[in-house]
N, C-alpha and C positions, 0 to 999 in steps of 0.2 A: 554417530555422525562424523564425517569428516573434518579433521582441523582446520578451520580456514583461513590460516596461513600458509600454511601445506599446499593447502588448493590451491590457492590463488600464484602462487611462486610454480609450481605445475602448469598452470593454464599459461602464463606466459611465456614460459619456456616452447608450449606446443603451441603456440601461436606464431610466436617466432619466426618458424620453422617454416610453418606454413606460408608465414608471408614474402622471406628467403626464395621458396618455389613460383609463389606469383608475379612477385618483380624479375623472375627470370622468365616466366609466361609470357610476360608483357612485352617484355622486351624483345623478344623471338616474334612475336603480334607485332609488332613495330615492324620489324625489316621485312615481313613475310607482305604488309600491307604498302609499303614503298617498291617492294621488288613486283609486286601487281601493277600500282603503278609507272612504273619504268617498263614492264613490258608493254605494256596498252598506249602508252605512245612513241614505241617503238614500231608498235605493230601501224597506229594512225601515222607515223613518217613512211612506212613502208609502202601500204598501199592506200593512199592520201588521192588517188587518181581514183582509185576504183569506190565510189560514193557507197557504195551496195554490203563490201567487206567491211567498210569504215564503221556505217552504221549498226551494223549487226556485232562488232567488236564491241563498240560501244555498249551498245545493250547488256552485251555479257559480259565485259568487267564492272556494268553496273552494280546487275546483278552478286557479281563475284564481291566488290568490295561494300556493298551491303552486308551483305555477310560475315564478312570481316570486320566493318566496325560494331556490330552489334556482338561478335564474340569476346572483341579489344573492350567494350563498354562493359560485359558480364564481368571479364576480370578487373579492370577497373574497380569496379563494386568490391569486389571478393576481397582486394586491396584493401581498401579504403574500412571494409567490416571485420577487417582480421584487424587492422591499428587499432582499431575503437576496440575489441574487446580487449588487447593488451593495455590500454589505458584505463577500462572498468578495471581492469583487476591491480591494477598500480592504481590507481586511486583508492582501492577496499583495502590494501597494505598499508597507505597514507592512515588508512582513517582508523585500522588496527593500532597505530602507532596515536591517534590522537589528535591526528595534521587534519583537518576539514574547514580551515579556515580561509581557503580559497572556493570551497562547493556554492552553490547558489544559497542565501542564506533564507527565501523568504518573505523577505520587508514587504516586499508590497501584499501578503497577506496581512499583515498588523493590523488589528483593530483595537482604538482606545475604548468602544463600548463594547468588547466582548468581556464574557464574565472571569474568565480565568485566563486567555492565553497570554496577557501583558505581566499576569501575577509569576507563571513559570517560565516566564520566557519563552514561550515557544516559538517565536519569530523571530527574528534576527541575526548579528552574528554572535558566533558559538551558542547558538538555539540549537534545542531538539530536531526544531525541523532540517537545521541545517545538516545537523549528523546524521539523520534518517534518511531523508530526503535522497535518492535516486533516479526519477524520475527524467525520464527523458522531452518528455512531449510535454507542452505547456497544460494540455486541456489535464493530462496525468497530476501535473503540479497542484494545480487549481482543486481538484477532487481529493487529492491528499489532504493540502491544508484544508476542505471544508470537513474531513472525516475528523482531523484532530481538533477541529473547534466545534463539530456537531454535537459532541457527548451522548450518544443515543446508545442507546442502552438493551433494544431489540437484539434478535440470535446473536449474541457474545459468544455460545459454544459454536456455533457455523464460520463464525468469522475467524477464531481460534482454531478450530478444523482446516480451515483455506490456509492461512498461515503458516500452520505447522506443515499444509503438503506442498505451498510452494519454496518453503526452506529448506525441502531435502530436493528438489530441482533444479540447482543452483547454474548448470550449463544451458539450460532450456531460459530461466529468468536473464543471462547475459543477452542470448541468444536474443531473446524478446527487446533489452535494452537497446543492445548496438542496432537493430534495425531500426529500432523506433528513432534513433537518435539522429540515421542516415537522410530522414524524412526533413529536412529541415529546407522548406521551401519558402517562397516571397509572399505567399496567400498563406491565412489561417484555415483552420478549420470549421471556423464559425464562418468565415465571406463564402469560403465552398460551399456550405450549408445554405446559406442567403442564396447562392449564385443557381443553387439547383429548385430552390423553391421558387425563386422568381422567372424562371426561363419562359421564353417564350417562343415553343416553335416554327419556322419559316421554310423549312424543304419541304413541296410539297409531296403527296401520296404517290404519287405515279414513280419518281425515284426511287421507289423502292423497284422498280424489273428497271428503266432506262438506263442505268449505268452497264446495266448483265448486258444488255441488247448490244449497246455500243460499243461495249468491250469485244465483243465476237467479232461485230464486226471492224474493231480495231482490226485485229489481231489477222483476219483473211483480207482485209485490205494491204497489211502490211509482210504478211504472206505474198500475195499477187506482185506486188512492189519488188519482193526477193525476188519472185520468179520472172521478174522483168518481162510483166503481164500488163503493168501501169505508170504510167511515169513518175516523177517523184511528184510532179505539183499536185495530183490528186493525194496525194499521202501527205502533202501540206496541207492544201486546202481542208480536207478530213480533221486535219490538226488543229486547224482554223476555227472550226465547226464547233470542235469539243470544245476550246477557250470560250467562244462565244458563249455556248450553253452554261459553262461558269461560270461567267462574267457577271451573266445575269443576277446572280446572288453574288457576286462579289463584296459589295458593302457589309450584307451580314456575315455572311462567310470568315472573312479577314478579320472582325469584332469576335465571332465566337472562336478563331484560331489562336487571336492574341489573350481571349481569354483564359482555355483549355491549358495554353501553353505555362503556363504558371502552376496550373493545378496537379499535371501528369503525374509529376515526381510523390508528390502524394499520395497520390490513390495507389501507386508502383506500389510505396513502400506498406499502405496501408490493407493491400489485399497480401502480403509476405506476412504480416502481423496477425490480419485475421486467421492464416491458413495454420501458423505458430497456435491459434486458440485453439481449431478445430481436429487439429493433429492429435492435439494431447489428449491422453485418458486420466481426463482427470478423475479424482475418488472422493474429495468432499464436495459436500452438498451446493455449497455457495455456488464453488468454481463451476460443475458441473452444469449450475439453472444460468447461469453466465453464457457459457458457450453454447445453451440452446436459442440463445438469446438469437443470435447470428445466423439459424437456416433460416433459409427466402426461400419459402414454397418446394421445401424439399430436395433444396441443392445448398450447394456448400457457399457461405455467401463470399469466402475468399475467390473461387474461381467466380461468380459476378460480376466482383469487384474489376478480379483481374480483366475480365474483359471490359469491361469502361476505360482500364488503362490503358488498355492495348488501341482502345479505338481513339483516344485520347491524342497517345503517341501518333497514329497514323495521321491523322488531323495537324496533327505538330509538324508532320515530314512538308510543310505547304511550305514552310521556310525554308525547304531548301528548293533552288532555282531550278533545278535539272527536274523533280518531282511536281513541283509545280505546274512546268508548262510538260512533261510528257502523261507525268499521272494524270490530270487530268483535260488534258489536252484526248490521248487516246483511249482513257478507262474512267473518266468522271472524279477518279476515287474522290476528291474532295467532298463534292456531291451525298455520294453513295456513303461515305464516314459519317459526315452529318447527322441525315438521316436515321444511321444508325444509333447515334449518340442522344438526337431524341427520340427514337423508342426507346432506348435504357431508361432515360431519364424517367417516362411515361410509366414505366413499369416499377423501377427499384426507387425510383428517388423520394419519397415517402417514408424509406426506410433505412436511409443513407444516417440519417441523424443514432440512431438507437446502436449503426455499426459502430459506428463513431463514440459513443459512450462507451460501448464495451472495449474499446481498443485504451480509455481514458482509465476504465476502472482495472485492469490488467498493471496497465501500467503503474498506478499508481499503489496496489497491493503487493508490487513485486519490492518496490523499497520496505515496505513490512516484513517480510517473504524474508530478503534479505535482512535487513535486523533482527529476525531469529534467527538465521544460517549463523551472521558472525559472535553472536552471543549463547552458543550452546547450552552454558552454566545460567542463566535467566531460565525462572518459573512460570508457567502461565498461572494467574489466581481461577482456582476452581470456587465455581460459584454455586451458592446454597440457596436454594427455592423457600426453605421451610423456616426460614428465620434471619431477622437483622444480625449480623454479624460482619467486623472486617479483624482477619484472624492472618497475624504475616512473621515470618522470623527471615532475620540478616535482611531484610528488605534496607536498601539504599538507591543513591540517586544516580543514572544512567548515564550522566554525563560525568563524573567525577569516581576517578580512579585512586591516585597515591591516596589525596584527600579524602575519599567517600569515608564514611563510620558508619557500618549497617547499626 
């Protein structure tokens, strides 16, 4: 196995590097997305008289700088999860050296009637759990500390198996951290949980063809309009037509947008997370009944996921003004996302909670995972069926070094 001090002084060195190429991405995404804009109202000063060019420009650097900010947002990210793993890996040299007295320590698992964790310390600061503890997501935190105050004593070899194959993983377990760590939204994952159990839907059935119908006929109404077939007021009033039809769900509408909108960045980072499960081939028994855990009717439930985010996201574009009054002004989309979003619910939402455990018990196996990676010279105890016995040499205490005396 690899030294993992070695590692970790390697991994930030090619992190680096990488992140060197992305802040020069971004930055090239910068001027390429202002020089879009400076031409689009060059082109609206130019021909500002002819209504017809105006608006067909418009639509196409719409278009164009949608696209752009959704490439600027992907590197964005890339940014932001290349710092975070140079910082995993400066923090695992930190804590080689013995420094962990800045990591989360715990306390609020402390309990004075538990049977042993107040006797070894295992909460607090310079606790066990503090040194172990990796964990990025709260629901991860919380199943940690209840595995180290559970004492359960069921598959010891399985869980030893899991263990021993996510410590030779150790770019896959990063990999898993920094995403999980990027999830850090204003909703929990328990109100998500509440929010989808309690919903209640309001778009009725026929939305499911009237957004398609009205889109066509957006779309040859405002064809005929090009071809100066109709005047602009029919291509208003039309526009007119489709708010109206919004409008009518506006109260719920704008309640389940302000809702959604909080949650997106979640389920974003949580279908990346599940897709990081279903990737891997794992080879012990534990991990493996884990990741069966996550197929929905024989699909991958990361891409599921992903798509709730995506309609999510769509839902979310009602914030912006231009989207608002043309999306569904001439295509419903408001409408038509809805809709969408409860039949997801209809279908997956039942089984949103069990994804959600499995993303909590990854997480929280991976600071295990990791506390064998960095302790190569630690034994696991091999356990005997056939008789009482506890049989140990040089065995000493995990937290003390100069001092320990095995």
């Amino acid at each position: 196995m690899e030294e993992p001090l070695s590692f970790y002084q390697e991994e930030i060195v090619l992190y680096q590097e990488q992140l060197t190429k992305v802040k020069s991405q971004l930055l090239t995404s910068s001027m390429i997305r202002l020089t879009v804009f400076l031409l689009a109202a060059c082109g609206v000063y130019v021909f500002y008289e002819n209504t017809r060019i105006v608006l067909g420009l418009v639509v196409v650097v719409f278009a164009i700088f949608l696209f752009l900010v959704s490439r600027h947002t992907d590197l964005q990210y890339k940014r932001d999860k290349l710092k975070k793993l140079i910082s995993i890996n400066e923090t695992e040299i930190q804590v080689l050296k013995r420094d962990f007295k800045d990591l989360p320590d715990g306390s609020a698992f402390k309990d004075d009637t538990h049977f042993y964790s107040q006797d070894i310390d295992l909460f607090g600061l310079g606790s066990f759990y503090q040194y172990l503890n990796r964990t990025s997501l709260w629901e991860g935190s919380q199943m940690l500390a209840s595995f180290l105050k559970g004492n359960e004593t069921q598959n010891i070899g399985d869980k030893q198996a899991a263990l021993k194959e996510l410590s030779r993983i150790p770019k896959w377990r990063q990999d898993f951290s920094a995403t999980a760590s990027l999830a850090k939204t204003e909703i929990t994952s328990k109100k998500v949980l509440q929010w989808i159990k309690n919903y209640t839907p309001f778009i009725p059935r026929f939305m499911r063809v009237l957004p398609f119908l009205f889109t066509g006929l957006s779309i040859l109404t405002f064809t005929f309009f090009l071809l100066d077939y109709l005047a602009a007021t029919v291509l208003f009033y039309w526009l007119l037509l489709g708010l109206i039809i919004t409008g009518t769900y506006t109260k719920k509408l704008t309640k389940l947008v302000s809702g959604t909108g909080k949650i997106q960045s979640l389920f974003e980072q949580y279908d990346q997370l599940l897709e990081g499960i279903e990737t891997r081939n794992f080879k012990s028994e534990l991990l493996k009944d884990k990741q069966l855990e996550i197929i929905s009717q024989g699909r991958k439930t990361s891409v599921v996921l992903k798509e709730f985010s995506k309609l999510l996201a769509d839902l979310d574009q009602n914030n912006n003004l231009l989207y608002l009054i043309f999306g569904n002004g001439l295509f419903l989309r408001g409408l038509h996302t809805a809709f969408k979003i409860e039949k997801w619910i209809s279908l997956h939402g039942e089984f949103v909670e069990k994804w959600f455990n499995c993303i909590a018990f990854f997480d929280s196996y991976n600071s295990l995972g990791n506390f064998v990676f960095n302790h190569p010279d630690y034994t696991f105890p091999v356990l005997n069926e056939n008789e009482v016995c506890i049989r140990s040499k040089q065995a000493g205490h995990p937290l003390l070094t100069l001092k320990r005396v095995c």
